[in-house]
C-alpha positions as CSV (number, residue, x, y, z in Angstrom):
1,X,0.0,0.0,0.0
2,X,1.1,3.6,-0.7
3,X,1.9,5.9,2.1
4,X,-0.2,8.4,3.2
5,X,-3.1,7.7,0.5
6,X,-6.7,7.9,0.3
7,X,-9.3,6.4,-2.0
8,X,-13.0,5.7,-2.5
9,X,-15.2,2.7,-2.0
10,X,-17.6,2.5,-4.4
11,X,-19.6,-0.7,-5.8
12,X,-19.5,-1.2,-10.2
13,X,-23.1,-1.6,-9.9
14,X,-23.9,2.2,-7.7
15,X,-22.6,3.8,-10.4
16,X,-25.1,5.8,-12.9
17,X,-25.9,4.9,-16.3
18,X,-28.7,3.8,-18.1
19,X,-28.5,-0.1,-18.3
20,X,-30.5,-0.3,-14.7
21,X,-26.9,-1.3,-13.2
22,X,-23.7,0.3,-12.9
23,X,-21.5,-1.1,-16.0
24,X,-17.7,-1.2,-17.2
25,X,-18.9,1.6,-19.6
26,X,-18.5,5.6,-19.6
27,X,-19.8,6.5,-15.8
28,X,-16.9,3.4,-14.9
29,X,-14.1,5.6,-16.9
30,X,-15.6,9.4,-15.4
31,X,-15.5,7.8,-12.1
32,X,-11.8,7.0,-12.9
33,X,-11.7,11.0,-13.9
34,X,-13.2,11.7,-10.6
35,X,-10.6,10.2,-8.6
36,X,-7.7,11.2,-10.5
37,X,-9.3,14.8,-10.0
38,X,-9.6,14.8,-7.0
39,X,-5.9,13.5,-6.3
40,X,-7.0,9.5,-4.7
41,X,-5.0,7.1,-5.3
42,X,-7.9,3.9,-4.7
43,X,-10.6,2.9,-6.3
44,X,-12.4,-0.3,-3.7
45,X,-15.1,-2.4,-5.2
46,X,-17.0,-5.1,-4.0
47,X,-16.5,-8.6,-5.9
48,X,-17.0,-9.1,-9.2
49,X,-18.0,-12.4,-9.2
50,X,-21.6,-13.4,-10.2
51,X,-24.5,-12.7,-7.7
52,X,-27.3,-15.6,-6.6
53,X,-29.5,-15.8,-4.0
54,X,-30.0,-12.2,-2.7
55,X,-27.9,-10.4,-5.4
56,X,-25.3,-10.5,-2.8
57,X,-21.7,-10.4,-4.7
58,X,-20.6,-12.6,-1.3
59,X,-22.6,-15.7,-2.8
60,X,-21.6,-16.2,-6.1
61,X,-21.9,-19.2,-8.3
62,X,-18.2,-19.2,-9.0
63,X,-14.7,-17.9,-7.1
64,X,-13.9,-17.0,-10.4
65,X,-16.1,-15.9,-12.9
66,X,-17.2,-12.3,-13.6
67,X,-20.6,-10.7,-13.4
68,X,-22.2,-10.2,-16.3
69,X,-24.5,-7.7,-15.1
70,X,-21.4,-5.8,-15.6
71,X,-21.1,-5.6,-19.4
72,X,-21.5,-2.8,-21.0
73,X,-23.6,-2.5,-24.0
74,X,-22.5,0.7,-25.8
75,X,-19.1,-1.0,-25.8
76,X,-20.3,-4.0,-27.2
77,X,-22.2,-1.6,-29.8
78,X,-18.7,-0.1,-30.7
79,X,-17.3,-3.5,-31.6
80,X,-20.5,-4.1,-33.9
81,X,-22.2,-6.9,-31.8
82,X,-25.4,-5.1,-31.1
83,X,-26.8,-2.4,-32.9
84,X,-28.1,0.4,-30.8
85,X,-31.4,-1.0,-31.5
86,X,-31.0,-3.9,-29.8
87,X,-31.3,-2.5,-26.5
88,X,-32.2,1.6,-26.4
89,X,-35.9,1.1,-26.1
90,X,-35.7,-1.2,-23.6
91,X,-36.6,-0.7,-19.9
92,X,-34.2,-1.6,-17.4
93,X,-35.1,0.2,-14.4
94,X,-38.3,2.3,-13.0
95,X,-36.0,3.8,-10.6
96,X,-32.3,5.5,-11.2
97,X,-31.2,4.8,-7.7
98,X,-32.5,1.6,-7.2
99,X,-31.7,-1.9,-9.0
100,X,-34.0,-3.9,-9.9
101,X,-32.4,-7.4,-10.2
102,X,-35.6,-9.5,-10.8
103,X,-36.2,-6.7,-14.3
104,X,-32.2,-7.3,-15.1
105,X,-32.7,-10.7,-15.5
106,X,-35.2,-10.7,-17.8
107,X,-34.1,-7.8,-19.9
108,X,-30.3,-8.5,-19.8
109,X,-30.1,-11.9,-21.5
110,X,-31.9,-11.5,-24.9
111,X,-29.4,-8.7,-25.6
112,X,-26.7,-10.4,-24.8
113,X,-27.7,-13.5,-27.0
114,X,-27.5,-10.8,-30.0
115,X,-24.4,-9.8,-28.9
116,X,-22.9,-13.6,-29.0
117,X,-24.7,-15.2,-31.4
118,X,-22.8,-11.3,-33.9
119,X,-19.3,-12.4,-32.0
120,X,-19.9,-16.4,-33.0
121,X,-20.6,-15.4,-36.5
122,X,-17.0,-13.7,-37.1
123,X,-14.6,-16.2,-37.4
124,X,-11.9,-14.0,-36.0
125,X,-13.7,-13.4,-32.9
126,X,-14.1,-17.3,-32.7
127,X,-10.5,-17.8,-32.7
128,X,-10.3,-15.0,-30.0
129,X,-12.5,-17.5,-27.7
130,X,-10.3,-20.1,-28.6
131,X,-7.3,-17.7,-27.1
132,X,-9.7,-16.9,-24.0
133,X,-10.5,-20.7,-23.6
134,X,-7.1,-21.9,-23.2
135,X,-5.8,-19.0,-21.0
136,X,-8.6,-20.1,-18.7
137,X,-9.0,-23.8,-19.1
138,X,-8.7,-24.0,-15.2
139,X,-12.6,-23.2,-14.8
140,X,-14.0,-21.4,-18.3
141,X,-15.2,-24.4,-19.0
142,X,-16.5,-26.2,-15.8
143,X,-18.3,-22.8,-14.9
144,X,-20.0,-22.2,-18.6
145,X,-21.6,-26.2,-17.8
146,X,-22.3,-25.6,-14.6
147,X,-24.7,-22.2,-15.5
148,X,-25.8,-24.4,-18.3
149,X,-27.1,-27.2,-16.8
150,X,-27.9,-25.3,-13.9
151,X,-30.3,-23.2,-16.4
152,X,-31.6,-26.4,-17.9
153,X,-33.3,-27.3,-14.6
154,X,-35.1,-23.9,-13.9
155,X,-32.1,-22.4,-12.3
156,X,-32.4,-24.7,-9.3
157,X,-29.9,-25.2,-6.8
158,X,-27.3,-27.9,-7.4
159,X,-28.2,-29.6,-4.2
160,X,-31.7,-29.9,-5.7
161,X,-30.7,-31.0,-9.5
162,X,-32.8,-33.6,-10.2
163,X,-30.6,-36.0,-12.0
164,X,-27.9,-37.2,-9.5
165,X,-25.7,-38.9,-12.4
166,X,-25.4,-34.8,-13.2
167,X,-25.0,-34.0,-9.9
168,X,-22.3,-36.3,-9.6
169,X,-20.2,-35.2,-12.9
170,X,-20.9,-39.0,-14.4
171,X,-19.3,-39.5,-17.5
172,X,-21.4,-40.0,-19.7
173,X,-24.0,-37.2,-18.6
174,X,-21.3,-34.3,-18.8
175,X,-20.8,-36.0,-22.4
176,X,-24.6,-35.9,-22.9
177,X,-25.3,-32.4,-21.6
178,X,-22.2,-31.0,-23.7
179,X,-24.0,-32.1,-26.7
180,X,-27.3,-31.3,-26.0
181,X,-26.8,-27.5,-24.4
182,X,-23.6,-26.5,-26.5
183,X,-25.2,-23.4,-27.5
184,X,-25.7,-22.3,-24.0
185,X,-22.2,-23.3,-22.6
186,X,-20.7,-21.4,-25.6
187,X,-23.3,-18.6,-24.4
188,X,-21.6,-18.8,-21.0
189,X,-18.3,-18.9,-21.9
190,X,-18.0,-15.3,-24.6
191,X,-20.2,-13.6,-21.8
192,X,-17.5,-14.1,-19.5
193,X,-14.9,-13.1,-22.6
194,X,-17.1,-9.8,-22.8
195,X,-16.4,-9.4,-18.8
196,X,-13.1,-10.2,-18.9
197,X,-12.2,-8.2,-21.9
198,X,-14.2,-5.1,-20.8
199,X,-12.8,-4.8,-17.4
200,X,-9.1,-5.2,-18.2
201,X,-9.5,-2.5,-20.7
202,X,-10.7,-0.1,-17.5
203,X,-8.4,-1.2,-15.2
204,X,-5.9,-0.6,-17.7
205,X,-7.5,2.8,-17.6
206,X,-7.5,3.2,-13.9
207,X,-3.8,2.1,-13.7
208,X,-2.7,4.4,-16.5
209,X,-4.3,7.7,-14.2
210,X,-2.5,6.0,-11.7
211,X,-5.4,5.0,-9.8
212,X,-5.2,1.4,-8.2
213,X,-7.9,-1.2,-8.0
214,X,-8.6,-2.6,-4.1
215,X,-10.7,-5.7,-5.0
216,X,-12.5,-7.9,-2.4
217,X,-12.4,-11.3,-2.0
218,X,-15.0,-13.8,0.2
219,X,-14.0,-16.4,2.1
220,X,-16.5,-18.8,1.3
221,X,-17.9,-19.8,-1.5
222,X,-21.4,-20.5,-2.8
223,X,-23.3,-24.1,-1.6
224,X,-24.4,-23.6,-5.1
225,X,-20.9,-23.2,-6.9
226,X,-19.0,-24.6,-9.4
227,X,-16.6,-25.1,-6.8
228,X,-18.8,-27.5,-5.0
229,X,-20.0,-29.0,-8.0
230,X,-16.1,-30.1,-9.2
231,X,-14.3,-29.9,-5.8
232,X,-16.6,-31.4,-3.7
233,X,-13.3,-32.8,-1.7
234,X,-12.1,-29.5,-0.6
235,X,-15.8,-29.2,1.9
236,X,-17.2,-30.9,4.5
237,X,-20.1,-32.6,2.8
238,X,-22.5,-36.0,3.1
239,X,-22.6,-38.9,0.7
240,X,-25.0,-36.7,-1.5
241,X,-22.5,-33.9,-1.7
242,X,-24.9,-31.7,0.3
243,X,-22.8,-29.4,3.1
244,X,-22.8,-30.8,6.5
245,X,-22.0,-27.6,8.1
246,X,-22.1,-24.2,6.4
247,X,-21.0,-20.5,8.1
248,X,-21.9,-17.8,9.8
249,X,-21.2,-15.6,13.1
250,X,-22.7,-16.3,16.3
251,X,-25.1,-13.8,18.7
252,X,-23.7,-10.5,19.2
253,X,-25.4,-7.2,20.4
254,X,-26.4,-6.7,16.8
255,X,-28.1,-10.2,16.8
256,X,-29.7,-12.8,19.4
257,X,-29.3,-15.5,16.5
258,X,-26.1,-14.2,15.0
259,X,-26.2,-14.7,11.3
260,X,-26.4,-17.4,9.4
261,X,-24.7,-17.3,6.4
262,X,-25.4,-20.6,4.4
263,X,-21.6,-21.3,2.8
264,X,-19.9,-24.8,3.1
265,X,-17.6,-25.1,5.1
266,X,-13.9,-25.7,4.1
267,X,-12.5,-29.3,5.1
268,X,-9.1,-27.6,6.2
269,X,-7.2,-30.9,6.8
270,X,-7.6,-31.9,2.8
271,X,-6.6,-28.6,1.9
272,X,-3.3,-29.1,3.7
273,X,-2.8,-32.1,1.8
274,X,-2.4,-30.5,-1.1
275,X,-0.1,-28.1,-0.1
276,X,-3.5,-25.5,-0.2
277,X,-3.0,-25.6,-3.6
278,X,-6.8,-24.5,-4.3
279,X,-6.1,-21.1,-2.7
280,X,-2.7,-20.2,-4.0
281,X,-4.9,-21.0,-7.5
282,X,-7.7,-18.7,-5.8
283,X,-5.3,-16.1,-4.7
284,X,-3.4,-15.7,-8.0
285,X,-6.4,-15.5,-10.2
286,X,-7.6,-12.6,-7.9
287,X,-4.5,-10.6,-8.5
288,X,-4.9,-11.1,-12.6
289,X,-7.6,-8.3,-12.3
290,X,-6.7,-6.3,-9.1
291,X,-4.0,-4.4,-7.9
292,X,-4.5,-4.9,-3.8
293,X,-6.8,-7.4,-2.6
294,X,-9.2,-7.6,0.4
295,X,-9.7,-10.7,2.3
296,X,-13.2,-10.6,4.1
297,X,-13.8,-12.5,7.3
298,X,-9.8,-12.5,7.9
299,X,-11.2,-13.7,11.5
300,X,-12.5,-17.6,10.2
301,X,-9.2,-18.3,9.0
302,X,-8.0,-18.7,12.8
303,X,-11.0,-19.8,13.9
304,X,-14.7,-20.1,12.3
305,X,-18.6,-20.3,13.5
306,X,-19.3,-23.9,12.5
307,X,-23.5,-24.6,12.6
308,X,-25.1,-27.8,11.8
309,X,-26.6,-27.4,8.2
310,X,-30.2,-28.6,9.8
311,X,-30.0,-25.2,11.9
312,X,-32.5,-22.6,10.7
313,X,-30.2,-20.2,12.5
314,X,-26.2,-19.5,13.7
315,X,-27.1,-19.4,17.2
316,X,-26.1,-23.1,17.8
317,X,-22.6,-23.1,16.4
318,X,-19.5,-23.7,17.4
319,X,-16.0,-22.5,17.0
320,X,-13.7,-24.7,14.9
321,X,-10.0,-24.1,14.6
322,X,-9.2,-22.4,10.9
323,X,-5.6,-23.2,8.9
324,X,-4.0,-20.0,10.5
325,X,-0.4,-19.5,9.7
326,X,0.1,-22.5,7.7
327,X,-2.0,-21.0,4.6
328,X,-0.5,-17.7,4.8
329,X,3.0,-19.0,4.7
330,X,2.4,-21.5,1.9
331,X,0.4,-18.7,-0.5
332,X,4.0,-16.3,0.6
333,X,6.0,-19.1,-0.2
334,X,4.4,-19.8,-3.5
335,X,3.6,-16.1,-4.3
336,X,5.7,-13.7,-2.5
337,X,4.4,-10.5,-0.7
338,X,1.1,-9.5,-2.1
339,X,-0.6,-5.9,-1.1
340,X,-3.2,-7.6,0.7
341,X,-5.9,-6.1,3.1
342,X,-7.3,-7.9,6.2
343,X,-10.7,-7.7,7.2
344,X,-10.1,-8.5,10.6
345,X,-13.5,-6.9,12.2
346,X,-16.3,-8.1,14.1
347,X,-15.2,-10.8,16.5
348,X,-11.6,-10.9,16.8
349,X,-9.9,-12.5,19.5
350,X,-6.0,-13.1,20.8
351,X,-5.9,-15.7,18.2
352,X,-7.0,-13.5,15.4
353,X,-4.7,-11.0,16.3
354,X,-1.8,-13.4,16.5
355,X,-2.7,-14.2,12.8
356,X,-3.1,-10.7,12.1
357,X,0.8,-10.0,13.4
358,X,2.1,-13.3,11.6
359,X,0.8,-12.4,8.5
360,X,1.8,-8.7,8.6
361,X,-1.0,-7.5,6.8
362,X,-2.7,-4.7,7.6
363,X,-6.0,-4.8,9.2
364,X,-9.4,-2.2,8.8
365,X,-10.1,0.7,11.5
366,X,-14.0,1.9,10.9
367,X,-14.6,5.2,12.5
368,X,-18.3,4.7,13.2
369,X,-17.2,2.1,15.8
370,X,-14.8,4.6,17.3
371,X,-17.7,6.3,18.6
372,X,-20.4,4.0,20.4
373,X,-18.3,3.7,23.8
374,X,-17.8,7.6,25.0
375,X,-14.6,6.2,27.2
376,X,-12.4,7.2,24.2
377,X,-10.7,3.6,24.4
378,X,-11.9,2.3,21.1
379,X,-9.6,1.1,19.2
380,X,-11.3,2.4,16.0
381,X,-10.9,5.9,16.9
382,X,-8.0,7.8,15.3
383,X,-5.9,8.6,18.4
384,X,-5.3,4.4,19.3
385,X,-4.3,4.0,15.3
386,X,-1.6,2.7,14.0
387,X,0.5,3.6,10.5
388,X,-0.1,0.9,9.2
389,X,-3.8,0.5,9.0
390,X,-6.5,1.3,6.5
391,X,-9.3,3.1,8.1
392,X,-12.9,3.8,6.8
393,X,-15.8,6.1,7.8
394,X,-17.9,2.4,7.5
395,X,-18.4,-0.3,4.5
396,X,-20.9,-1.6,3.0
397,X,-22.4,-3.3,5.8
398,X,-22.2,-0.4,8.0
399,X,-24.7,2.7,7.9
400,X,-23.9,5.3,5.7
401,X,-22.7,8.1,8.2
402,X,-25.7,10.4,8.3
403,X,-27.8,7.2,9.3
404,X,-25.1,6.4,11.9
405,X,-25.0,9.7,13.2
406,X,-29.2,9.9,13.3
407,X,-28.9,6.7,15.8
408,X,-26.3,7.6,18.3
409,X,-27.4,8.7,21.7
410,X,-27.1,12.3,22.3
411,X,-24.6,11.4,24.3
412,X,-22.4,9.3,21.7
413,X,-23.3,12.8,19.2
414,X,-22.1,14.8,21.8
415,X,-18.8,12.9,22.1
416,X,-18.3,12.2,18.2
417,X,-19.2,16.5,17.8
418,X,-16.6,17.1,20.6
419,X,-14.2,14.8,19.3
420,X,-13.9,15.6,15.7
421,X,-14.3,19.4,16.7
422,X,-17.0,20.0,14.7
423,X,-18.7,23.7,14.3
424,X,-22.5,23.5,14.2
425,X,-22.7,24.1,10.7
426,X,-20.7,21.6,9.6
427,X,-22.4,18.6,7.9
428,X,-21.4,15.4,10.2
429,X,-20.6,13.5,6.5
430,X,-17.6,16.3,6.3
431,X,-16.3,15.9,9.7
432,X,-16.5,12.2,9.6
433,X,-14.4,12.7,6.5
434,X,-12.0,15.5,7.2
435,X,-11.0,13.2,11.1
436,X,-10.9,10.3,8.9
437,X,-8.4,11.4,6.5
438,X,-6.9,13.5,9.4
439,X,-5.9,10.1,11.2
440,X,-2.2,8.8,11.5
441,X,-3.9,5.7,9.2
442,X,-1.3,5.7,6.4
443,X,-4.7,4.5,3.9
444,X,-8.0,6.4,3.9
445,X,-11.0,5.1,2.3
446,X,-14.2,7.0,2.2
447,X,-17.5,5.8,1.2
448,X,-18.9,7.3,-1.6
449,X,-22.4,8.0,0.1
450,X,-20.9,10.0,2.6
451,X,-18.6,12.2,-0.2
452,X,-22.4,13.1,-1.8
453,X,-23.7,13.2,2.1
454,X,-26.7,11.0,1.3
455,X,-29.1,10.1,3.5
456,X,-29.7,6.7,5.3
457,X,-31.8,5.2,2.7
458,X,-28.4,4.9,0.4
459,X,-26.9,2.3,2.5
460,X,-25.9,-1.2,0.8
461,X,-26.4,-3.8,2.8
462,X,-27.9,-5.1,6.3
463,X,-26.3,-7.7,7.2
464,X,-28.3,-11.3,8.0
465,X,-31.1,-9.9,5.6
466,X,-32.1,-10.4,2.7
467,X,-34.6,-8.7,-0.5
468,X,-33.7,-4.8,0.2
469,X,-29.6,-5.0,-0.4
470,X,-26.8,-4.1,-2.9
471,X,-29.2,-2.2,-4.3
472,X,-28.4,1.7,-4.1
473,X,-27.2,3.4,-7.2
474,X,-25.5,7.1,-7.5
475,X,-27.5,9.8,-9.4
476,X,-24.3,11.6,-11.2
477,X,-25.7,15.3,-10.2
478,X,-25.4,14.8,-7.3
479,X,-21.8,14.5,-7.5
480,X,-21.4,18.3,-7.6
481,X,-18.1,20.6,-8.2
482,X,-18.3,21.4,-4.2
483,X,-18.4,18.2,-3.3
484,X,-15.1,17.2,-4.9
485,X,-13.6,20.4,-4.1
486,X,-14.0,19.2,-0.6
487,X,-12.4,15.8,-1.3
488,X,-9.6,16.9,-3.0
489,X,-8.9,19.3,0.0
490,X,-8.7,17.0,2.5
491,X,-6.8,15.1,0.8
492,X,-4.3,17.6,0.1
493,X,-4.5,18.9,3.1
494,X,-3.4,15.6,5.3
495,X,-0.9,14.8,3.0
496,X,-2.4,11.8,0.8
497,X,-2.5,13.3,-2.4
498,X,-1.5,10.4,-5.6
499,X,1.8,12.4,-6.5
């Protein structure tokens, strides 16, 4: 990580446009403007993986494959495989700010068929594929079967596929379903070319204005994944390949059931066998397309909430020793020393901290915290930081600030006003910002809400819900010239400017 820097979290699919979802296209590039503008040097996205059940870009139905949500299709008009016909008439959204997933899916995929079935018919872009194939024979072609079949049986869950010889990767019924849904596979396998192709060509921007890419990595994976489908070793799972225990957190003061997550759980002990050879794989496809990488849940690799996959909650878990060390030292050993981030928040104990210091990554400071206990000994208030830490107003599973600041006790107010020294007049979102950036942290990130000093109906996700999440998009005007006067500022100001 750079010293003394600052950047901006802020999801692909929050940015404005008029495809219903934020894409790789020309609000992705003026964002890039934006930051370079304003003199950041970060640019922190959620993962770009696929999204399933809840839209949530934490359960995706591949480690590895991109979301084609994503794709642009005014780029794909420039390279002549849609006409602007194709898609300007139709309706993607009934609301700028909001997405509306269940309409995407719909609307999305005819288009996209167009746009395939134009690239198939060229047989230069065909030999493109056959490039784009063999550069990613290590799941291109287990993930484009996977959707395909998955698609043949109404889009149900893999544990619920109704022909187990399937299920079960069988011989003769992969050879079968090749055949018979070849169209669809190839379908699967240019949309993730289009992905690919379209966001290398804007980090390439991003990294040409100097402005790096933070991407985000889960810790688990999908029950229904290609992963689980092809490696069903690697998880603890029953004769029928169904998890036997899946993830979560337990109770907590934000929850009497904790949450309950849903992921398999990793069978840590096979992993180690083979030299964790899944995750240095994992690890260095994730640094193909970003420049720093986030690890969330850094807390379950010391130790995880294991729950009996019969529980219809977390609350009856149980904490299971995680690889610690021993991953971490074979990925360094195998990789070297990667810019990676540590999501070490929530529950974190000696033994996560011990992990923490092994692994010398640096861990996340969220300001919000800072200011719930009025004693001032919060370790996520800037005083108890350290140099090496990258600190946040909150993420996107925190409330953006002005909701934050709308909930605190008038005494927790009165502290955070006190604190941050704030004049009456001055929005809370700027003060947050100004402390934040202040701090000794040598990384800032900000959250693009509280830069446009949105209101609490902007925030991303609840955590432990589900139906009302990742759904908040950006309306550019309200990205005004004071706003990023302000930005560049403070950024200026405390020393964190990309020079």
């Amino acid at each position: 990580m750079a010293k003394r820097s600052s950047g901006v979290l802020m999801h692909i699919t929050s940015l404005p446009g008029n495809f219903g979802i934020g894409t790789f296209g020309k609000e992705a590039y003026e964002f890039v403007d934006f930051l370079k503008e304003t003199n950041q040097t970060y640019w922190q996205l959620l993962p770009l993986t696929t999204t399933s059940y809840g839209d949530s870009p934490y359960q995706s139905f591949s480690a590895v494959a991109g979301n084609t949500n994503l794709i642009d299709f005014d780029l794909l008009e420039k390279e002549g495989f849609l006409t602007k016909a194709d898609y300007e008439t139709i309706k993607f959204t009934d609301d700028e700010e909001t997405i509306d997933y269940a309409l995407l899916f719909e609307t999305r995929r005819p288009i996209l068929e167009k746009a395939v079935k134009a690239f198939l018919a060229d047989a230069d872009q065909k030999a493109i594929l056959t490039t784009f194939e063999k550069e990613n024979v290590s799941w291109l072609g287990d993930y484009a079967e996977f959707m395909a079949i998955k698609e043949s049986f109404n889009n149900q869950s893999l544990q619920e596929w109704p022909e187990k010889a399937i299920a079960r990767r069988e011989e003769k019924a992969l050879a079968d379903y090749r055949e018979k849904l070849a169209e669809v596979i190839d379908y699967h396998k240019v949309t993730q070319y289009f992905f690919f192709k379209q966001w290398a060509e804007l980090k390439d921007y991003a990294n040409k204005n100097a402005i790096q890419i933070i991407g985000d990595m889960p810790i688990y994976v999908s029950a229904d994944s290609v992963e689980m489908w092809t490696k069903p070793e690697l998880f603890k799972v029953d004769e029928k390949g169904h998890p036997k225990y899946v993830a979560g957190v337990p109770a907590d003061e934000f929850s009497d059931v904790g949450q309950y997550w849903g992921n398999p759980i990793y069978d840590w002990k096979k992993h180690k066998e083979t030299g964790y050879a899944w995750w240095i794989y994992r690890i260095t496809e994730s640094f193909k397309i970003y420049d720093v990488l986030r690890i969330d849940h850094f807390k379950g690799f010391s130790d995880f909430w294991q729950v009996d996959a019969k529980e219809d909650t977390a609350k009856n878990g149980s904490w299971q020793p995680g690889p610690g060390y021993d991953l971490f030292e074979a990925i360094k050993k195998e990789l070297g020393e990667l810019p990676i981030i540590a999501e070490n928040l929530g529950y974190i104990d000696e033994k996560a901290e011990k992990l923490l210091e092994d692994t010398a990554f640096p861990g996340m400071k969220i300001l919000e915290f800072g200011f719930f206990d009025v004693t001032g000994e919060s370790l996520d208030l800037p005083h108890n930081y350290t140099s090496d830490a990258v600190a946040y107003t909150g993420t996107h599973d925190n409330e953006v600030v002005n909701g934050w600041y709308d909930n605190l006790t008038p005494e927790q107010q009165a502290y955070a006003d006190a604190y941050m020294h704030r004049d009456s007049d001055e929005p809370i979102t700027q003060a947050m910002l100004r402390t934040l950036y202040a701090s000794v942290a040598d990384t800032a990130i900000a959250c693009m809400q509280d830069i446009l000093d949105l209101s609490a109906e902007s925030r991303m996700n609840v955590p432990n819900t589900v139906g009302q999440n990742w759904k908040w998009r950006m309306k550019k005007e309200d990205l005004t010239a004071e706003k990023k006067a302000y930005l560049k500022t403070i950024t200026e100001l405390y020393q964190r400017g990309n020079n």
